[in-house]
N, C-alpha and C positions, 0 to 999 in steps of 0.2 A: 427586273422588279415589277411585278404586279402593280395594277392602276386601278383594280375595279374596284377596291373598297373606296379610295377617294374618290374616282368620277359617280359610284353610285352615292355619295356624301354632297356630292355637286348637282346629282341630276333631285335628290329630295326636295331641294332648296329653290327649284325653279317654280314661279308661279304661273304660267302661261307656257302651251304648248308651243308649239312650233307650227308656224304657218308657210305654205309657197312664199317664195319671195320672186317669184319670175312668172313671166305669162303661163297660162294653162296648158301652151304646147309644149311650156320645158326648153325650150329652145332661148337664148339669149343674146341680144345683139351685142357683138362683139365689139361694138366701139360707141361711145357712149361720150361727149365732150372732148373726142380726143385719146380717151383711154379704152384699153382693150383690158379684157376680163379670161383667164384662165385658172382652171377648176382642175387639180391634183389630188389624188391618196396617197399617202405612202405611211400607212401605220396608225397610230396615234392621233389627231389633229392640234392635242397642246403641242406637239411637235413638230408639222410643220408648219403651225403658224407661226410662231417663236421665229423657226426659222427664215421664213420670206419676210419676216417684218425688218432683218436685217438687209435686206437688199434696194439697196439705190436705183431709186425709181417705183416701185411697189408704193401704193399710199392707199392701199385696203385689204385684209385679208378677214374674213369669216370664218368661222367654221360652219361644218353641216352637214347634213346627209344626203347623197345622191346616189341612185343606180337601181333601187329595188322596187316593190311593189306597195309600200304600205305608205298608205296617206298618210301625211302630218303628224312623220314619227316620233316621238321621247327616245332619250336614252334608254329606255328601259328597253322598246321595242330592239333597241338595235344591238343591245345585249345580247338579245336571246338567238339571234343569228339568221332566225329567219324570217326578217325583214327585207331583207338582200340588198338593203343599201351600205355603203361603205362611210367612212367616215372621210370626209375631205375637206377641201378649202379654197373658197374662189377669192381670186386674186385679181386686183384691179389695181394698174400697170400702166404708165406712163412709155407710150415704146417707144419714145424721143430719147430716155433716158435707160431701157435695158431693153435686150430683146428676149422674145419668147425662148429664141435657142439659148439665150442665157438663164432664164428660168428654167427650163427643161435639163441644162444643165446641175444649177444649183439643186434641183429637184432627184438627182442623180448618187448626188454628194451626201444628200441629209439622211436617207434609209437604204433600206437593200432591198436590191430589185430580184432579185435572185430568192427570195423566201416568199414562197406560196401562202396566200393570208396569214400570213404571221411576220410582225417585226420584233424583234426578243422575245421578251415575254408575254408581249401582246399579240394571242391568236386567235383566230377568227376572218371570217369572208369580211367585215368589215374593217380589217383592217388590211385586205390587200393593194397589191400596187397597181394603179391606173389613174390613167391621163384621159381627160375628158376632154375633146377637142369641141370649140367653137364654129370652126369655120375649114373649108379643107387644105387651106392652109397650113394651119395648127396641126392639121391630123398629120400630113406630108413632114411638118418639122419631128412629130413625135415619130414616127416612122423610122428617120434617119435616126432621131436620139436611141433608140430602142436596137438600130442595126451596131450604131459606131458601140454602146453600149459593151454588146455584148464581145466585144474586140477585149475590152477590160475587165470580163468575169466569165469563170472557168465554168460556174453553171448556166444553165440559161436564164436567159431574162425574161419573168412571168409577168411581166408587166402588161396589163389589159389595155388598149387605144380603143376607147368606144365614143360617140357623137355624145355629144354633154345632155344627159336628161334633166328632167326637174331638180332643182335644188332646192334644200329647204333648212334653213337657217338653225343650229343648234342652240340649246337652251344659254339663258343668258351666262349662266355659271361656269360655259366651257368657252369664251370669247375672252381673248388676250387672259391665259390662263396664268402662263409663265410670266409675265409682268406684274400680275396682282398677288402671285405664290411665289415669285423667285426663291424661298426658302424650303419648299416642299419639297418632300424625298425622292418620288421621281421627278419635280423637275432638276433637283441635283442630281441623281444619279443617271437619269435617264435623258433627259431635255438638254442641259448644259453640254454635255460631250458631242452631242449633235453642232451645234452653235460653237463649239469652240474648233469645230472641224470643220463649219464651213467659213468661220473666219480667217484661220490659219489658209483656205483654198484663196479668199479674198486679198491676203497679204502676200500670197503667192503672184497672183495675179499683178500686183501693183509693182512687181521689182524688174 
């Protein structure tokens, strides 16, 4: 199910553009009071915010856009495809309480890594799949996730590992979507099957 009449009904409604939210190099320090910061795509971002706001130990998710060329983009910009940023979500993470393999994990579970900028019916380069590493640590863990991956899907896995550029925070109307719409058509049809399929992975987990 298509998204773009309601996200373009969400991006009308914003009254301020989007600004940097990180130093001018783009670059982010990775630990911040104790908590580390990781930056994903995978589709949609009402989708995977939804879904990391499920995960024990996460106590921040954004949405936004990172990876292209155009300053202090709108959704409108990132519609049109060639902006070249993606639509992602940085995640700040308590790693006393999950670790990044378990995010990259959950990260795994919630879209498909195997479909080149497109997740259902959401197509386009920004909605492709990539992990933006903070530190070469991060990059090493997504490396392996991306290797073990591909052990469990028969196409390959297009998923991009690039060093985390600027990010820049999306309009206020796309921030905790699914919590403010829980009744909205794609997030019933689209958003819930996600979240009830990394739950069902969490109940797994727990036996």
């Amino acid at each position: 199910m298509e998204n773009k009449e309601a996200k373009e009904e969400v991006d009308g409604n914003k009254e301020i553009a989007p600004s940097p939210q990180e130093n001018p190099s783009g670059k982010v320090a990775n630990e911040v009071q104790g908590r580390h910061i990781a930056t994903f795509g995978g589709g949609c971002f009402w989708c995977t915010e939804a879904v990391f706001e499920l995960v024990e130990g996460v106590e921040d998710v954004v949405s936004g856009y990172s990876g292209g060329t155009t300053l202090n983009p709108t959704y409108a910009d990132i519609c049109t495809g060639r902006s070249g940023h993606a639509e992602v979500i940085k995640i700040t993470y308590d790693p006393s309480k999950v670790s990044y393999a378990k995010l990259l994990e959950t990260f795994g579970i919630c879209h498909d890594p195997t479909t080149l900028n497109r997740q259902g019916a959401d197509t386009g380069t920004q909605y492709r799949s990539v992990i933006m590493y903070h530190d070469e640590e991060q990059k090493a863990s997504a490396e392996k996730w991306k290797s073990e991956a591909a052990k469990d899907h028969s196409d390959p896995i297009v998923t991009e590992i690039v060093e985390a550029p600027l990010f820049y925070v999306a309009e206020e109307g796309h921030q905790d979507f699914f919590q403010r719409n829980p009744n909205a058509g794609y997030c019933t049809f689209v958003i819930r099957p996600k979240l009830e399929k990394v739950k069902q992975a969490q109940e797994e987990e727990k036996k």
